[in-house]
C-alpha positions in Angstrom: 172.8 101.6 122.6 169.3 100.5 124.1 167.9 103.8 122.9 169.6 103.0 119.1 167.5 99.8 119.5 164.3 100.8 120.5 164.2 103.6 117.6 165.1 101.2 115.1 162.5 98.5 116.6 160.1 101.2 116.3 160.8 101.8 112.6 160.1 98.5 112.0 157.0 98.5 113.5 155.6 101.6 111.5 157.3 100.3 107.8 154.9 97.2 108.6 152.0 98.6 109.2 149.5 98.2 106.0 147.2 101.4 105.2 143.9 101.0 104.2 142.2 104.5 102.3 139.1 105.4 100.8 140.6 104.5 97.5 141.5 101.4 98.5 138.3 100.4 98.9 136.4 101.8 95.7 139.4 100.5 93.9 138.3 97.1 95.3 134.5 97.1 93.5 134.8 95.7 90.0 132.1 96.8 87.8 131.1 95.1 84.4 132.8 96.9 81.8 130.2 98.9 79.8 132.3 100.0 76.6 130.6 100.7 73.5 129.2 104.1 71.8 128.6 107.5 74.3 125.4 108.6 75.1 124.0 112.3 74.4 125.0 114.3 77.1 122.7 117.5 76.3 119.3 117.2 78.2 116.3 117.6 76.3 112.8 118.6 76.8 110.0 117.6 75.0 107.4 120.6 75.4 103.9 119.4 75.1 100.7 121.1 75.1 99.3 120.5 78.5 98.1 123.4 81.3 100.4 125.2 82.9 99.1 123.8 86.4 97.3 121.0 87.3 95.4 121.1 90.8 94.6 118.1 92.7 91.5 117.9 94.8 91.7 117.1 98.5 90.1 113.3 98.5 87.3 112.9 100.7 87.4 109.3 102.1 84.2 109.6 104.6 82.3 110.5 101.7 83.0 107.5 99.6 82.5 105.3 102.8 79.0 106.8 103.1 78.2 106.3 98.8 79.1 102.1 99.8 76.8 102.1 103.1 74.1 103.4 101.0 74.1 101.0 98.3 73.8 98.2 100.8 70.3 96.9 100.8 69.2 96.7 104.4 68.8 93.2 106.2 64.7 93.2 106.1 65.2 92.8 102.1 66.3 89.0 102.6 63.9 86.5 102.8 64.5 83.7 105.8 62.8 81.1 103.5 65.1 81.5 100.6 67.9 81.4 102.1 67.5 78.3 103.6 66.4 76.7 100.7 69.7 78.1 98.9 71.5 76.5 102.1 70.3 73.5 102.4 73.8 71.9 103.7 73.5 74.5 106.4 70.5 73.4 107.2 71.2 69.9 107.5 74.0 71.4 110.0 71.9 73.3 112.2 69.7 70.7 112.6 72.3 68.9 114.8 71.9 71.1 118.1 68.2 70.2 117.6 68.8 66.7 118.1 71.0 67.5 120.8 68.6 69.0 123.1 66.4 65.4 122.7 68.5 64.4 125.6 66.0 66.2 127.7 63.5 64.5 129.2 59.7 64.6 128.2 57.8 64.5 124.7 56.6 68.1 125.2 60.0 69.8 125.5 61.2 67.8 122.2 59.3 70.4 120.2 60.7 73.7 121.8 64.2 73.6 121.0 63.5 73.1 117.3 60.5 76.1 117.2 63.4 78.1 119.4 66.3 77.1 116.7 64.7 79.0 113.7 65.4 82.6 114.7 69.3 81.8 115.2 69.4 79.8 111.7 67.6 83.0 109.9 70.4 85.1 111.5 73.1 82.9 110.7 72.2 82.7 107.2 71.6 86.8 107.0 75.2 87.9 107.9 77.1 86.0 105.1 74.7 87.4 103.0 75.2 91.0 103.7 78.9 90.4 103.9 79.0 89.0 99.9 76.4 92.3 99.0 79.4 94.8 100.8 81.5 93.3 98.6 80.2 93.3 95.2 79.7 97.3 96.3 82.5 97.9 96.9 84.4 100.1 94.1 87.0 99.5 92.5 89.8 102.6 92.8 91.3 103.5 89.6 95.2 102.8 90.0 95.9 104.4 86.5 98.7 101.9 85.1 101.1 102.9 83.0 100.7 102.9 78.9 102.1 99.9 77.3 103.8 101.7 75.3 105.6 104.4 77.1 105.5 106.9 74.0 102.2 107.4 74.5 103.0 108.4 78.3 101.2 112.1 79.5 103.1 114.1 82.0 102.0 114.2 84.7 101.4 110.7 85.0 100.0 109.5 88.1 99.8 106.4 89.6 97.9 105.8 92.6 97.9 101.9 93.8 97.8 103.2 97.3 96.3 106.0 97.4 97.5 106.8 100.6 97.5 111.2 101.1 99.0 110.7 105.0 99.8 114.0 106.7 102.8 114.3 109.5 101.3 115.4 112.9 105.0 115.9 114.1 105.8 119.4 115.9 109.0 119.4 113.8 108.1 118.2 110.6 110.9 116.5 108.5 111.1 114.4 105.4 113.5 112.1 104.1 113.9 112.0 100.8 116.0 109.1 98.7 117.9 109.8 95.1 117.9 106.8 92.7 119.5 106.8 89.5 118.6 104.3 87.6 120.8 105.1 84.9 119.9 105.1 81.1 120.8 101.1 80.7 117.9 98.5 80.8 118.8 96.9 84.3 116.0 94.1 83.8 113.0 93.2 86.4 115.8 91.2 89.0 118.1 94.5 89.5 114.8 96.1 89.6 113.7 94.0 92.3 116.8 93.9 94.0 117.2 97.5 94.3 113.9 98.3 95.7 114.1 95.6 98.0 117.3 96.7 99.2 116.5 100.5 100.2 113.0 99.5 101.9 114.5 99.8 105.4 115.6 103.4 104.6 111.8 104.6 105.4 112.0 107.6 103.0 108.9 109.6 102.6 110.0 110.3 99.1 111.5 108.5 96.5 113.0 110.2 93.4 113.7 108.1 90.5 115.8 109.0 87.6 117.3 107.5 84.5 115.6 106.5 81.6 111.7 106.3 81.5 111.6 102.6 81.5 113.8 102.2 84.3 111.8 104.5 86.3 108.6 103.3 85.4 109.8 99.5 86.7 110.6 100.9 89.9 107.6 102.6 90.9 105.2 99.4 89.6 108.0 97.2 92.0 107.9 99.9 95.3 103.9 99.3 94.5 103.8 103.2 96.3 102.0 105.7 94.6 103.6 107.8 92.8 103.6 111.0 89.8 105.8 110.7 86.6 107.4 114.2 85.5 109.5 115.0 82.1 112.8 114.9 84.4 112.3 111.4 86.7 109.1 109.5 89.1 108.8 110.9 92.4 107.3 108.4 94.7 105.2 109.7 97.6 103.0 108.8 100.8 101.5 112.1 101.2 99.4 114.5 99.6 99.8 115.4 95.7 97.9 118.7 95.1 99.1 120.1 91.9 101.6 119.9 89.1 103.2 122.6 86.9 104.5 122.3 83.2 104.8 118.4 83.6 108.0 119.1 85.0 107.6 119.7 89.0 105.3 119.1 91.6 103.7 120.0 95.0 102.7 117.8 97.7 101.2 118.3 101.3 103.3 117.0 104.0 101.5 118.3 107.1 98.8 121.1 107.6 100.1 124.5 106.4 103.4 123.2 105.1 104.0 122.1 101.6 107.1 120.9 99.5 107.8 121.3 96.1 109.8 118.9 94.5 111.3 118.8 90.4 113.6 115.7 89.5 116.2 116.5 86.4 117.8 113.7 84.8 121.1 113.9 82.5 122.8 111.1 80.2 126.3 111.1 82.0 129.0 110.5 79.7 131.7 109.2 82.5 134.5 108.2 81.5 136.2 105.0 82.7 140.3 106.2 82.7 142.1 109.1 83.8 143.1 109.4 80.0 139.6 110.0 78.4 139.2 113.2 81.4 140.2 115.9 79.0 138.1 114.5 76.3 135.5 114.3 78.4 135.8 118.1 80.3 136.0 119.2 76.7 132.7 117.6 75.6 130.8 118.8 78.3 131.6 121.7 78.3 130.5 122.6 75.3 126.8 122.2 76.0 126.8 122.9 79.9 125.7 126.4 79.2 122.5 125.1 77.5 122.1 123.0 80.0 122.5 124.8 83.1 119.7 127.5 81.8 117.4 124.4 81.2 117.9 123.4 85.0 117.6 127.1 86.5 114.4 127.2 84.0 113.2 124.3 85.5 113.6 125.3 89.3 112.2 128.6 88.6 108.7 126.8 88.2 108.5 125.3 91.4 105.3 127.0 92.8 106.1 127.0 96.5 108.3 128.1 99.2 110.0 124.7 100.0 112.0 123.7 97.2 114.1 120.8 96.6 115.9 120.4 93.1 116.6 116.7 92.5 119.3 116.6 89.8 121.3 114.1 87.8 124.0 115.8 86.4 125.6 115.6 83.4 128.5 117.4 85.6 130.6 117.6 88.7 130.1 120.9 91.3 132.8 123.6 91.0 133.4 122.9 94.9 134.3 119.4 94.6 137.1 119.7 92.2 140.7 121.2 93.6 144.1 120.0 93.3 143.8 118.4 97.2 141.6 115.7 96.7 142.1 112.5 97.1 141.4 111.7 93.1 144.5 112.3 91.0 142.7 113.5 87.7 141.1 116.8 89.3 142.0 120.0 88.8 140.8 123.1 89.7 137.5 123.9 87.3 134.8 125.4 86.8 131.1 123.6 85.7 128.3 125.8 85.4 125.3 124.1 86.8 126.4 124.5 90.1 127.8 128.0 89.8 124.6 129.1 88.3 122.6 127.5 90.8 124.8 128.7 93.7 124.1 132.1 92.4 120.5 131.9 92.4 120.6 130.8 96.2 120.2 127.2 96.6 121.8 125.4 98.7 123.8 121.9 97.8 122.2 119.9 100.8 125.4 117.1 100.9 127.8 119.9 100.8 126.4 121.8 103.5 126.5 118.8 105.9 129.9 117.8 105.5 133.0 119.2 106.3 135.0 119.7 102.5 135.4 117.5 99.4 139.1 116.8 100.4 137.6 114.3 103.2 133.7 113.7 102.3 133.7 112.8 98.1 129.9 111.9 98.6 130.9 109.9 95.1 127.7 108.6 93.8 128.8 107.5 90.4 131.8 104.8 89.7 133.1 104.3 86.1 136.4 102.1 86.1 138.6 105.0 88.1 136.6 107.4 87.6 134.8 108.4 91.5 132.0 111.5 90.9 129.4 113.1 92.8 126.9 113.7 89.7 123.5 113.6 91.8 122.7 116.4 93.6 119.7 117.2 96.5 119.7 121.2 96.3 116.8 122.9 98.7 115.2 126.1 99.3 113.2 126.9 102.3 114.6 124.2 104.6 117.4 123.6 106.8 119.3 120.0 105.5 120.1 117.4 108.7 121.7 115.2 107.1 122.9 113.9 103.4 124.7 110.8 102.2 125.8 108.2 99.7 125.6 104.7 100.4 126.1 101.4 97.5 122.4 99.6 96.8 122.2 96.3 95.6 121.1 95.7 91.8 122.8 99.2 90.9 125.5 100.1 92.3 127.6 96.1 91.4 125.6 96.9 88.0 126.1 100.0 87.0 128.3 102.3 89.1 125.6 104.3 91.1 125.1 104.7 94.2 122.0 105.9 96.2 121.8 109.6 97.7 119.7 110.1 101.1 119.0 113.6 103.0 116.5 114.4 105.8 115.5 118.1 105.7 113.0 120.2 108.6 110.6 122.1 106.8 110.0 125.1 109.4 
């Protein structure tokens, strides 16, 4: 009887206890509801008639130091005389010590302390003097602001507020490398604000905004970092830019003898919002995947360097992510041809590789009504991926649905 009790005690227990899942807790974020007209899924580009390659010349900081030292007159070219008599309130001020040393007795010494005073007041008046010349010499670095109108925008376009070229000295040299999409929706200077201000702790060394060309744009003038706008999204960067090919991708220095290449690809994405509109909305992609996945492979063919990392909001999922065993109801087993083809052409899906399988890790990094996707994607050749993950930022994620993606890779 006492074992009849404790079983059914027991039962009780376990009936009681609430469950909390991964679903649960998307299910919980409520999003504004962004109904109205789809956008173009198909990714364009816009071929212009620019060089194949653009190189960037090492900048030579000492040199510049020494132009500014020259152009400083030397200290024998100003006059004592006038500067007092363009001073005369600091005059009147060094005086005072003069007056001070009157405390002394005898009518002879009066006279030496004010003879011995006029060296230090010629000095004194000399060194703000040379300061205000340095700083009219100084030049003025040209930042190269955006156009005002971004349809007259050049790719590359780079903007250089900083200026800052740093090189890791590291024995292991590794970069972290943040994924923004700022999606194709105005999201106004305070989301703007609020998102960059939100991922500052995340100390990446490069940034990679995509989305629409305003969007993109805002952010880099907010981060204030310098920074090199491509057809396919901004990269943002503290090290070295050296050159640019097609408009489309670019190559920086990291550390001595190791470069990275880097090309951002940004898609429209057509998510839908119910599990009713999924078929619809496999069918319509579909259709132009093809297309697009030749554009991408195109694209990540022109990286010009060893270290490659393909920075890519997709239009669709990975073939990897969707089987009958995960946790989201509408997926199927499918196929989506981005991935395969990039899969085929050995690159490597950095968040898949560091996590165990999509049936525990989603790495969702989009979030339409019900609808939980991984659409941005850090692929890499050349380097082995630490870590990868997806994490909600302020100003987008409770705006639009997207989330940020963040990987660390060791160049070797």
């Amino acid at each position: 009887m006492r074992r009849i009790v404790l079983a059914i005690a027991a039962l009780l227990m376990l009936a009681s206890c609430a469950t909390y899942t991964v679903k649960d807790g998307y299910d919980s974020i409520v999003l504004p509801d962004e109904s109205g007209t789809k956008l173009e899924t198909r990714y364009r580009l816009i071929k212009e008639d620019i060089p194949e390659e653009i190189v960037f010349s090492e900048p030579e900081p000492v040199a510049e130091e020494e132009d500014i030292e020259e152009s400083i007159p030397e200290p024998e070219a100003i006059e004592a005389p006038e500067a007092v008599e363009k001073a005369p309130s600091e005059a009147v001020i060094a005086a005072e010590p003069a007056e001070e040393e009157e405390i002394a007795p005898g009518p002879a010494e009066e006279t030496v302390p004010t003879e011995t005073m006029a060296e230090p007041i010629v000095e004194d008046l000399e060194e703000p003097a040379e300061e205000i010349v340095e700083e009219e010499a100084q030049p003025a670095r040209d930042i190269n602001e955006y156009p005002v109108n971004l349809r007259d925008i050049k790719y590359p376009h780079v903007y250089t507020p900083i200026y800052a070229n740093r090189l890791k000295t590291d024995q292991i040299t590794s970069v972290r490398v943040l994924m923004l999409d700022l999606g194709y929706r105005d999201l106004g200077e305070k989301s703007i604000e609020r998102i960059i201000s939100s991922v500052q702790d995340t100390n990446p060394d490069f940034i990679i905004l995509t989305g629409s060309l305003s969007n993109q744009v805002y952010g880099a003038e907010e981060a204030g970092l310098d920074a090199v706008t491509l057809r396919g999204g901004t990269i943002l960067y503290s090290s070295r830019l050296d050159r640019v090919n097609n408009g489309e991708s670019a190559v920086f220095s990291v550390a001595e003898g190791k470069d990275l290449g880097i090309a951002p690809v940004s898609f429209r994405s057509a998510l839908p919002s119910t599990t009713d509109e999924i078929d619809s909305w496999l069918s319509t992609i579909s259709a132009g995947e093809e297309e697009s996945a030749a554009e991408v492979v195109d694209i990540a063919e022109g990286i010009s360097d060893t270290e490659k990392l393909l920075a890519i909001s997709s239009p669709t999922p990975a073939t990897e992510d969707w089987t009958a065993l995960t946790p989201y109801s509408y997926r199927k087993a499918e196929s989506f041809a981005i991935s395969d083809r990039l899969k085929e052409e050995g690159w490597m899906d950095a968040y898949a590789a560091t996590h165990f399988s999509p049936e525990t890790d989603g790495g969702i990094t989009k979030i339409s009504g019900d609808i939980y996707e991984r659409l941005d994607f850090l692929y890499i050749k050349g380097m082995m991926p630490d870590y990868a993950l997806t994490f909600p930022v302020a100003g987008l994620t409770d705006t639009i649905g997207n989330l940020g993606l963040i990987a660390e890779f060791i160049i070797p």
